[in-house]
C-alpha positions as CSV (number, residue, x, y, z in Angstrom):
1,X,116.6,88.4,76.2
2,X,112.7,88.3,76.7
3,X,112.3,88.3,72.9
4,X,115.0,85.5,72.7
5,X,113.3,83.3,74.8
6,X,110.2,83.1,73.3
7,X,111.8,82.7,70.0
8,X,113.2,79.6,71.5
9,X,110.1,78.2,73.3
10,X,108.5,79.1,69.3
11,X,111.0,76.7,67.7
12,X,111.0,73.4,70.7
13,X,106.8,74.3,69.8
14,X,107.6,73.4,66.5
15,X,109.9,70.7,66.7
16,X,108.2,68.6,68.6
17,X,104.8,69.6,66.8
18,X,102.5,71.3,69.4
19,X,100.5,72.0,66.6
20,X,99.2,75.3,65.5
21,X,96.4,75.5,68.6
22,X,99.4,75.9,71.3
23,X,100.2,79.0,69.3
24,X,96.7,80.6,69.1
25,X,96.4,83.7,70.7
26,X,93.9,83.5,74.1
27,X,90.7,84.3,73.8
28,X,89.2,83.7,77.0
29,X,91.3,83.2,80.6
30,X,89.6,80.6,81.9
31,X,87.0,80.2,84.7
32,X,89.7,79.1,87.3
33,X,91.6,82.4,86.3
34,X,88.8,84.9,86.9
35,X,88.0,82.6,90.4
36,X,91.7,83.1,91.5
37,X,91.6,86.9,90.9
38,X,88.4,87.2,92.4
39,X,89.2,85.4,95.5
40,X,92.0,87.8,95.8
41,X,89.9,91.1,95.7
42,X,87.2,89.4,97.5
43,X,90.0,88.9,100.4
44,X,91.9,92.2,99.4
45,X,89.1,94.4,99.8
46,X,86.9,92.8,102.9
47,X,85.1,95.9,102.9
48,X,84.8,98.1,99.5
49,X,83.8,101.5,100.2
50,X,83.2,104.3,98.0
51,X,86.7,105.3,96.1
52,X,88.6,104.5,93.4
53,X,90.6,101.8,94.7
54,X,89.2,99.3,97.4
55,X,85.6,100.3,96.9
56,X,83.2,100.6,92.9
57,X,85.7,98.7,90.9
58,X,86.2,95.7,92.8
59,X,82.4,94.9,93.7
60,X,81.9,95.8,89.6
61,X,84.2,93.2,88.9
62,X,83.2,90.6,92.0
63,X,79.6,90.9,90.8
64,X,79.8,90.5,86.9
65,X,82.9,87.5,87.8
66,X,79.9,84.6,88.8
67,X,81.8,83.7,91.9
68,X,80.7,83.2,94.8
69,X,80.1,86.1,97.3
70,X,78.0,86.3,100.0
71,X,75.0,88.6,99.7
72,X,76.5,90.2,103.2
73,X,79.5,91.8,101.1
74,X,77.2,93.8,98.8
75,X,74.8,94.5,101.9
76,X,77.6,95.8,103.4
77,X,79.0,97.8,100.3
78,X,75.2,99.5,99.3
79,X,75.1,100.7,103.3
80,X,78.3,102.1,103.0
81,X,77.5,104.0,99.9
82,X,74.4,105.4,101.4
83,X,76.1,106.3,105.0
84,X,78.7,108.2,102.4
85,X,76.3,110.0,100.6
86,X,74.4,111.0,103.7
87,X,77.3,111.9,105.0
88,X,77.9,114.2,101.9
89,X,74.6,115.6,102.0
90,X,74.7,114.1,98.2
91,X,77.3,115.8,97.2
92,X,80.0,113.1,96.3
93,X,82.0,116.2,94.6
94,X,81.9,119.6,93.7
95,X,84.0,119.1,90.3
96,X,84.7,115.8,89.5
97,X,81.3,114.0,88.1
98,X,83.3,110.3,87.6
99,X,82.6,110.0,91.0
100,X,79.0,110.1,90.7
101,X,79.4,107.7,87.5
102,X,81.7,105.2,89.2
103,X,79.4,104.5,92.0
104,X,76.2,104.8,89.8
105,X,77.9,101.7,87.6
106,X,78.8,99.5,90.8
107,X,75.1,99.5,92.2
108,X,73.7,98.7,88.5
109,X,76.3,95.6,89.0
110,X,74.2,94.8,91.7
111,X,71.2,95.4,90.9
112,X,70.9,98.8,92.6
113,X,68.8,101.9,91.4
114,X,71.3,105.1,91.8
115,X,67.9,107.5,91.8
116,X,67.7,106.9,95.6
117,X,70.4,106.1,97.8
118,X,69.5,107.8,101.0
119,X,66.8,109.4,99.3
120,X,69.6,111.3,97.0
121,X,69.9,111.0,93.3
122,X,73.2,109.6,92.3
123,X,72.6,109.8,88.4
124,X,71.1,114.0,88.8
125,X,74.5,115.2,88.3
126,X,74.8,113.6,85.1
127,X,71.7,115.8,83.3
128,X,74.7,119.1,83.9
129,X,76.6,118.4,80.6
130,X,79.1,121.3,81.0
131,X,80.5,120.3,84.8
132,X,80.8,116.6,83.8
133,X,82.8,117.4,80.6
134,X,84.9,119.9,82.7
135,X,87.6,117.2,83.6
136,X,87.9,115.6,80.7
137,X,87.2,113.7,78.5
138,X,86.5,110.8,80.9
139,X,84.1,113.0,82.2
140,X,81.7,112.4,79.1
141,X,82.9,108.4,78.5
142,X,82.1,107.2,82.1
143,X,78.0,109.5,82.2
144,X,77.3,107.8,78.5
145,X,78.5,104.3,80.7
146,X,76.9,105.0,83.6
147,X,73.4,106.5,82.3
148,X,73.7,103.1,79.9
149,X,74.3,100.6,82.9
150,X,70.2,100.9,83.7
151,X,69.0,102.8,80.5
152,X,68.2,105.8,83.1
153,X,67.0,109.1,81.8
154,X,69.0,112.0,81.9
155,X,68.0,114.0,84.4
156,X,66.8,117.4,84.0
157,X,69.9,119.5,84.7
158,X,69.8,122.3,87.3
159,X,68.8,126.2,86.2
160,X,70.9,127.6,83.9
161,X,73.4,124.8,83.6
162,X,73.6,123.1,79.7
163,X,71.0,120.5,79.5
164,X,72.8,116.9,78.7
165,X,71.3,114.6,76.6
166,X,72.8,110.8,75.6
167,X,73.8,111.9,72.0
168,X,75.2,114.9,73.4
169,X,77.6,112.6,75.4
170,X,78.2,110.6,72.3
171,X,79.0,113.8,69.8
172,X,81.6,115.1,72.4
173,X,83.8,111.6,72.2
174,X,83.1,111.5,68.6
175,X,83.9,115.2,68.1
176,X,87.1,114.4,70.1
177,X,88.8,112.2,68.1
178,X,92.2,112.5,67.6
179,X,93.7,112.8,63.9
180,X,95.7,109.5,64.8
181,X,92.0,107.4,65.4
182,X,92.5,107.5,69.1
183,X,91.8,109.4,72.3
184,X,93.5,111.3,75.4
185,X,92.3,112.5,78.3
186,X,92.5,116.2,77.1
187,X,91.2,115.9,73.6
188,X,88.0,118.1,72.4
189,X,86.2,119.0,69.9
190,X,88.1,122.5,69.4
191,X,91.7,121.0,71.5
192,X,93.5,117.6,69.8
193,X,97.0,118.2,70.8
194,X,99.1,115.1,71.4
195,X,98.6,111.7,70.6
196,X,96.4,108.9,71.3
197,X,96.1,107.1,75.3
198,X,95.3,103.5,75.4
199,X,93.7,103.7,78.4
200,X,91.5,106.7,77.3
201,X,90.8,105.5,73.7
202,X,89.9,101.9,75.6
203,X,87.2,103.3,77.8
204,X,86.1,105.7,74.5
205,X,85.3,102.4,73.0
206,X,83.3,100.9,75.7
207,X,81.7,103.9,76.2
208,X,80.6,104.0,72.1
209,X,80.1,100.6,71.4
210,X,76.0,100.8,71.8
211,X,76.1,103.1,70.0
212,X,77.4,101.1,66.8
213,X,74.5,102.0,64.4
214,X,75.3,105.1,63.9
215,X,77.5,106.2,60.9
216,X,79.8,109.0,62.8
217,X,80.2,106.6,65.8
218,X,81.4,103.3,63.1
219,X,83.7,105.4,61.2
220,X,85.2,107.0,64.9
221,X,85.0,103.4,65.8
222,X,86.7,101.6,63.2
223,X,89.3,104.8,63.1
224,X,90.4,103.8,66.3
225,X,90.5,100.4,65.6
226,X,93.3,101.1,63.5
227,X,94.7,103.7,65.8
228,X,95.1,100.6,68.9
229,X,96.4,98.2,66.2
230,X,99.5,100.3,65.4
231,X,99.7,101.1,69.1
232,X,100.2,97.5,70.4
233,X,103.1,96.1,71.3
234,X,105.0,93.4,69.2
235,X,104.6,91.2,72.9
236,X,100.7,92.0,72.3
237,X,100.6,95.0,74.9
238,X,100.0,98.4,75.2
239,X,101.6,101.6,76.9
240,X,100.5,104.3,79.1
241,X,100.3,107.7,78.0
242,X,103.7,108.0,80.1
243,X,105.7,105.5,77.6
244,X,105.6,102.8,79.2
245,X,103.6,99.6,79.4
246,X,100.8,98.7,81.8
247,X,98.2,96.1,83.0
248,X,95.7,98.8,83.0
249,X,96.2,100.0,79.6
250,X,95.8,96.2,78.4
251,X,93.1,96.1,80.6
252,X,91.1,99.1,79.5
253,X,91.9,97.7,75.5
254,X,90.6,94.6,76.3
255,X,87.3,96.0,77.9
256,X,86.6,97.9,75.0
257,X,86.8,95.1,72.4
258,X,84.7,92.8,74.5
259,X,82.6,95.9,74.4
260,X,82.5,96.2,70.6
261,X,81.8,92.3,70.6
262,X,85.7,92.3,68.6
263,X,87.1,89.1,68.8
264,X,90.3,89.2,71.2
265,X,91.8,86.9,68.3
266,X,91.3,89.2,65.4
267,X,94.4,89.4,63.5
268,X,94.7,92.7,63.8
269,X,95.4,92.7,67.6
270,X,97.9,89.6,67.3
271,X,101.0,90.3,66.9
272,X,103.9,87.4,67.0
273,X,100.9,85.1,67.7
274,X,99.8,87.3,71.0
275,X,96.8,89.0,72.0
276,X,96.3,91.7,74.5
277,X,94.8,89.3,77.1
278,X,97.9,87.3,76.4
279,X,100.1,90.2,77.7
280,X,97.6,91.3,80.3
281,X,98.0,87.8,81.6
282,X,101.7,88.3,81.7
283,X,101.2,90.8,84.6
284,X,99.1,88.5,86.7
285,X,100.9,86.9,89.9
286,X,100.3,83.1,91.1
287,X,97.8,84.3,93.4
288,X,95.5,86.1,91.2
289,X,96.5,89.7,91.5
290,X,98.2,91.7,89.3
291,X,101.3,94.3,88.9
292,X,101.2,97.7,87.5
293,X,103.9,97.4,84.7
294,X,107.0,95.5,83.8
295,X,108.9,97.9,85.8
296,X,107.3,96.7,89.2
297,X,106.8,93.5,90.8
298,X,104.5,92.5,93.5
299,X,101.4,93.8,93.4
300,X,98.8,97.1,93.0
301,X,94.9,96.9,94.2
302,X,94.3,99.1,91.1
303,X,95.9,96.7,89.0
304,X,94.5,93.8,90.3
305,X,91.1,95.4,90.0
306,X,90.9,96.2,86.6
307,X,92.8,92.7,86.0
308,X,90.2,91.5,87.5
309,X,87.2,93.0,85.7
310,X,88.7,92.8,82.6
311,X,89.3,88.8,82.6
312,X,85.8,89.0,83.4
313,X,84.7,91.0,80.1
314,X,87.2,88.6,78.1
315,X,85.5,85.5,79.3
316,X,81.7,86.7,79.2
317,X,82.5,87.1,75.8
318,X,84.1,83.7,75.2
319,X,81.1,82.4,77.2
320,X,78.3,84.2,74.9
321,X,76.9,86.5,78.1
322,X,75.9,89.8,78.6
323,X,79.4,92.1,78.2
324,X,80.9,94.1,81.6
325,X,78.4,96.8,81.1
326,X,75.5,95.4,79.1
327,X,73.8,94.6,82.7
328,X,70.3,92.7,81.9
329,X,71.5,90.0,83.8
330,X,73.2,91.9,86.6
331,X,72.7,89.9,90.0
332,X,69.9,91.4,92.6
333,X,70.6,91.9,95.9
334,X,68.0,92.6,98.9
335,X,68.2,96.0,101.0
336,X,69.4,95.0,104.4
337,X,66.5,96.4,106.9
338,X,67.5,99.1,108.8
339,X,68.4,99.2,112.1
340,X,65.3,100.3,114.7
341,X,68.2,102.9,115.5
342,X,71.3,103.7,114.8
343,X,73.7,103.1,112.0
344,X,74.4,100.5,109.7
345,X,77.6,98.3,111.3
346,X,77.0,99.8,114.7
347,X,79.3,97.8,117.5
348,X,76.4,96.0,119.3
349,X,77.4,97.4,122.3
350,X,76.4,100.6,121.7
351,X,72.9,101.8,122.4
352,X,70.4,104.8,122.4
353,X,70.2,106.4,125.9
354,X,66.4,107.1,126.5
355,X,65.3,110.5,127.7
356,X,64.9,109.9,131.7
357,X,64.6,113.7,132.6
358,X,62.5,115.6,129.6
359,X,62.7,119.3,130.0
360,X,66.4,119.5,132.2
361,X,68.1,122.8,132.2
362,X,70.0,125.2,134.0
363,X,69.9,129.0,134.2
364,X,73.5,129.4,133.7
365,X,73.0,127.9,130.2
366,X,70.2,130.5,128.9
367,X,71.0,132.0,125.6
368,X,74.3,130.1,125.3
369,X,75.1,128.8,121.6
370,X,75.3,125.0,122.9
371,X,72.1,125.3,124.9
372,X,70.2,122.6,122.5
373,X,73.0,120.3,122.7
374,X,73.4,120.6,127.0
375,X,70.0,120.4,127.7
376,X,69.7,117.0,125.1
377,X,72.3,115.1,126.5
378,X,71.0,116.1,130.2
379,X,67.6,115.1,129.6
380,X,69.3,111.6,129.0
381,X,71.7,111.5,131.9
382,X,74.7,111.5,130.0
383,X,75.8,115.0,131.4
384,X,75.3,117.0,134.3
385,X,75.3,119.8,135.8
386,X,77.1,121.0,139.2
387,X,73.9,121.3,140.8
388,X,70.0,122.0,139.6
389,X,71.4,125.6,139.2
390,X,74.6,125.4,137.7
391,X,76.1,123.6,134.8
392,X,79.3,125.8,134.2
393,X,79.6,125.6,130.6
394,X,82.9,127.6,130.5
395,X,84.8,125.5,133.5
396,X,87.3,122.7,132.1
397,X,86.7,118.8,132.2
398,X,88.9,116.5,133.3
399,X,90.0,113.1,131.1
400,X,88.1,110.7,133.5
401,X,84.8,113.2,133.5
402,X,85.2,113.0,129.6
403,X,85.3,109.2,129.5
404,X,82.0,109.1,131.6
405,X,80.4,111.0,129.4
406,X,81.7,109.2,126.5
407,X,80.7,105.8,127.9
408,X,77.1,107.1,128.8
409,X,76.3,108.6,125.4
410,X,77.0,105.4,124.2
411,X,74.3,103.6,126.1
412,X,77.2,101.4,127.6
413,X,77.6,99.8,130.8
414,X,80.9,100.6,133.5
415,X,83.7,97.8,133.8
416,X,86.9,98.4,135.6
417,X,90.1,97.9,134.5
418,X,93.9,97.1,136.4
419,X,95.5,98.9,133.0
420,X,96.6,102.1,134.3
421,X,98.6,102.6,137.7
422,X,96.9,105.8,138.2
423,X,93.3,104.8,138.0
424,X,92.6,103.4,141.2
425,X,90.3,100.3,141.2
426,X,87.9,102.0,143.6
427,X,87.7,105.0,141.9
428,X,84.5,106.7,140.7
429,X,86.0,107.1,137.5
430,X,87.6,103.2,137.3
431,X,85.0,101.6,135.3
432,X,84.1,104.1,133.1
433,X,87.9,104.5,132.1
434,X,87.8,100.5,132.1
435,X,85.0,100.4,129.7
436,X,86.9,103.3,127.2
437,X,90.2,101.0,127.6
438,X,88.1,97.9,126.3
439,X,86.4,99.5,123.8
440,X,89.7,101.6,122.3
441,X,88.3,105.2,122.9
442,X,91.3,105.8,125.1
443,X,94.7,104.1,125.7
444,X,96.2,106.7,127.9
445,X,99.8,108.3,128.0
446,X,101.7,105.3,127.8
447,X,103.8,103.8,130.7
448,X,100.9,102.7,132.0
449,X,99.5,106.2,133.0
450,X,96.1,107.6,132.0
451,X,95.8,110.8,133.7
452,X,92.3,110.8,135.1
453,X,92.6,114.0,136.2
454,X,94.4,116.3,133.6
455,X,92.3,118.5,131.9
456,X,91.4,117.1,128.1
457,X,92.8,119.2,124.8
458,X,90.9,119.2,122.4
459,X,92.6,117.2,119.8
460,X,92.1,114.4,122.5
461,X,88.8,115.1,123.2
462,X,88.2,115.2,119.0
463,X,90.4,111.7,118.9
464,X,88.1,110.3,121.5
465,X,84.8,111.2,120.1
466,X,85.9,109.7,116.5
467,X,86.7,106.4,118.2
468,X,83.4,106.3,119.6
469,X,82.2,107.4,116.3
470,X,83.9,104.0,114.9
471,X,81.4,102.1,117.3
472,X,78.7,103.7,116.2
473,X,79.3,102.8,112.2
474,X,80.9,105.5,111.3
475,X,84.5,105.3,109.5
476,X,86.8,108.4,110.7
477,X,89.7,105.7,109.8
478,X,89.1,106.8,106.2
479,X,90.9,110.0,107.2
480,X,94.2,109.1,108.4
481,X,95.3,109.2,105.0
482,X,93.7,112.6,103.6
483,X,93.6,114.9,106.8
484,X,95.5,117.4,105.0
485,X,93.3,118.1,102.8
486,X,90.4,119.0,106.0
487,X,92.5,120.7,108.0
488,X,94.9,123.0,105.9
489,X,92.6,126.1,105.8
490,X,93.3,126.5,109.8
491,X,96.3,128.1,110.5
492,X,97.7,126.3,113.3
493,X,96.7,122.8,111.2
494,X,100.8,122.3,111.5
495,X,100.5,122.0,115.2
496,X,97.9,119.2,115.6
497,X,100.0,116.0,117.2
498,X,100.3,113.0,114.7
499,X,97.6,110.9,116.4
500,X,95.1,113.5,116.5
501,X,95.2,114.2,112.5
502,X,93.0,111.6,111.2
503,X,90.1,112.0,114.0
504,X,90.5,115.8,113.8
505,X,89.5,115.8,110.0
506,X,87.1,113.4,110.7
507,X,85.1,115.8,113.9
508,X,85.9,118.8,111.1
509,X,84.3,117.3,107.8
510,X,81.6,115.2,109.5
511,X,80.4,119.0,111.6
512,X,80.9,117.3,114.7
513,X,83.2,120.4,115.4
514,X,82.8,123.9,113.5
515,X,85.1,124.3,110.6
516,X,84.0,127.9,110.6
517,X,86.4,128.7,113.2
518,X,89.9,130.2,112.0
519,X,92.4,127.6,114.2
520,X,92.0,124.6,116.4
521,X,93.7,125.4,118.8
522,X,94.3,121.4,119.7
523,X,96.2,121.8,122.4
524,X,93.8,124.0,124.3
525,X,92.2,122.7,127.6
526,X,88.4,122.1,126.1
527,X,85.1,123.5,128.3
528,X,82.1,121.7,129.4
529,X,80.0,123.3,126.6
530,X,82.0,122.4,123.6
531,X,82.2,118.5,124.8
532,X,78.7,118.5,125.2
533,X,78.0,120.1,121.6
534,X,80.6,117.7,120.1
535,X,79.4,114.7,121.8
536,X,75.6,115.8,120.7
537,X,76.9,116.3,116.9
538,X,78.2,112.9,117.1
539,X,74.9,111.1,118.4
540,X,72.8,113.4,115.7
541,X,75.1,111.9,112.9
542,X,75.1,108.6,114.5
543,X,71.4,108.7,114.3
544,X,71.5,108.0,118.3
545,X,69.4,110.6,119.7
């Protein structure tokens, strides 16, 4: 049927002579394209963090596009990448060295050096050759892309890991070739089973195409050339490695001709009078984003990313600039300044509590693992003990005790609240509580009950500390979604309550509580000792103390 109609819209063409120009396949996808996808990432992704989808590729394709973003939203982005890699201790991950590439690429697009980003270097892993070829072949593609974005050096790789050089990158896609002229995420030099990816054999191409003057890379180049013009669709498009066709794998052909500087209109990536960016455009909805593939409808943020950067690539090269990745004329952006304390999006609320008792302890406390942590927060006022004598680390603390000290650490002022029947409004506790309640740290048991004076578990405690962690600039939101993966070497993870999950992956992974331990025990009452090491852990991470 879809082949039908266009024969029919082909023939009225004709007959009422459109002329040969209406038939030309597209070459560029106009300005007021690109602006419509961009103001839908630039909405769909208010705050791009690091990952694969909401974070690198939609500020690399927002910041090559030309429109309009405010400074702010790449402020924003660059302290989120360095509160990350902090976080991480500059390890983004273990195995998989794209991620080190992807970010890498998204601060060249705005004008960011990777060699220090909270005093880490991003591009170091790259100078290992063996652990960034160890996934794949994109391994290789995106370290030659990445090391090319800001002509870095390859760094010197650790001890007795294979030293990487640029035209070792380049060998290792050459040498990879598929006998078909293409690429797959799989293929090596001594392994070229299957046949070729789009996707893969697109980014292969970007990755090459600077390096055009050499004989092996021309011949691979032109090779696969061939390979994507017998791969492309008779509606211009291209299919996934899974047989069916795709945005992306338009997307990623498109990116790598603009790379080559290969006209989008060269005959032989035409076929039945469209390009690829004519069938990439087929995927785009009204309101600039785009769907995965002509299976779906609505739309995918990963689609509508790569959509987006590669309309970008198709009309820089219709406009004469600078390709996606050529980045000379990459936009700069100034460093916000640092807060005198404190975190980077830190609720204004929340401040540093000043040492008011230097030197506070208490002889039940001597030799005790949390002593550092008891003694800081009581030199500050935000805990104390039962008397100048006693703290009681082992004794249990109550829900409304925990919200004090939750509320105190935070520098934060008491206001009561009528939301709970059982907090009496002249209460000790009432304004502390009311102050948690305003601020979303607690939210009680429902039915309007808050339980001041039930002993706190620990997975409430832990859910309580991550929401204050929120104010502070910190994201334990980003964990709702993954807490499997932090929690699944305990072996009571199964028993955690669904709204402790997130925040308990979060207090696990960020060291605010010991992952070291063998369960967590959530529903066990928590003592005086471990809330004042947790609440201390959070504050050092916080940069609060």
């Amino acid at each position: 049927m879809k082949k039908r109609i266009i024969s029919i819209i082909l023939a009225l063409a004709l007959l009422f002579g459109l002329g040969s120009a209406a038939l030309a396949a597209t070459s560029s996808p106009g300005s007021s394209r690109v602006n419509n996808s961009a103001a839908y990432i630039y909405a769909a992704v208010p705050k791009p963090t690091v990952g694969a989808v909401g974070g690198e590729w939609a500020v690399l394709g927002l910041a090559r596009s030309g429109y309009s973003v405010p400074d702010k939203y790449y402020q924003d982005y660059y302290s989120a990448v360095e509160q990350y890699v902090i976080d991480k201790g500059g390890v983004l991950d273990t195995r998989k060295y794209t991620e080190y590439s992807r970010v890498v690429i998204a601060l060249a697009a705005i004008g960011k050096d990777a060699t220090n980003v909270g005093g880490y270097n991003l591009v170091a892993p790259l100078g290992d050759f063996d652990q960034t070829c160890w996934q794949g072949l994109n391994g290789p593609i995106w370290a030659l892309i990445a090391l090319d974005s800001r002509n870095y050096a390859v760094p010197t790789a650790p001890a007795g890991k294979t030293q990487a050089t640029r035209q070792m990158y380049v060998n290792r896609i050459v040498d990879s070739q598929l006998d078909d002229g293409g690429w797959n995420l799989f293929s090596t030099p001594y392994y070229k089973n299957g046949s070729a990816d789009a996707d893969i054999t697109g980014m292969a191409l970007q990755a090459l195409a600077k390096y055009q003057s050499q004989t092996a890379v021309k011949n691979a180049i032109n090779k696969a050339l061939d390979c994507i013009s017998k791969m492309q669709g008779e509606d211009g498009g291209f299919s996934s490695s899974y047989g069916f066709a795709t945005s992306e794998s338009c997307a990623q052909i498109v990116v790598g001709l603009c790379e080559l500087g290969v006209s989008l209109t060269d005959s032989r990536f035409v076929k039945n009078g469209k390009s690829v960016l004519d069938e990439l455009l087929t995927y785009r909805n009204s309101n600039g984003s785009f769907f995965h593939s002509s299976e779906e409808s609505g739309n995918n943020l990963m689609s509508s990313e790569q959509g987006l950067y590669a309309l970008v690539a198709a009309q820089r090269a219709a406009n004469g600039q600078n390709s996606l990745y050529r980045m000379g004329d990459a936009i700069s952006i100034t460093t916000p300044v640092a807060p005198a304390y404190g975190l980077p999006g830190k609720d204004p609320a929340v401040n540093k509590v000043p040492v008011t008792a230097a030197g506070t302890t208490f002889p039940d406390i001597a030799g005790h693992p949390n002593k550092a942590a008891i003694e800081a927060l009581a030199a500050r006022g935000i805990i104390n003990g039962y008397n100048a004598s006693q703290f009681g680390p082992n004794d249990k603390i109550t829900r409304a005790q925990f919200a004090k000290i939750t509320i105190m650490s935070l520098g934060m002022t008491a206001q009561k609240t009528s939301a709970y029947s059982d907090v009496a409004s002249d209460a000790w506790y009432a304004g502390w509580v009311g102050t948690a309640t305003a601020y979303k740290i607690v939210n009680g048991y429902g039915g309007g009950k808050f339980g001041p004076d039930d002993n706190i578990t620990r997975e409430q405690a832990a859910t309580m500390v991550a929401r204050a962690a929120k104010l502070c600039g910190m994201n334990p939101d980003a964990y709702s979604g993954g807490w499997r993966d932090y929690l699944a070497s305990f072996g009571d993870y199964m028993s955690v309550s669904e709204f402790a999950r997130g925040p308990l992956a979060f207090c696990y992974d960020q060291g605010i509580l010991d992952k070291s331990a063998l369960n967590i025990n959530p529903q066990e009452q928590i003592k005086r000792c471990e809330i004042a090491q947790m609440v201390y852990n959070m504050l050092s991470k916080a940069k609060l103390l």
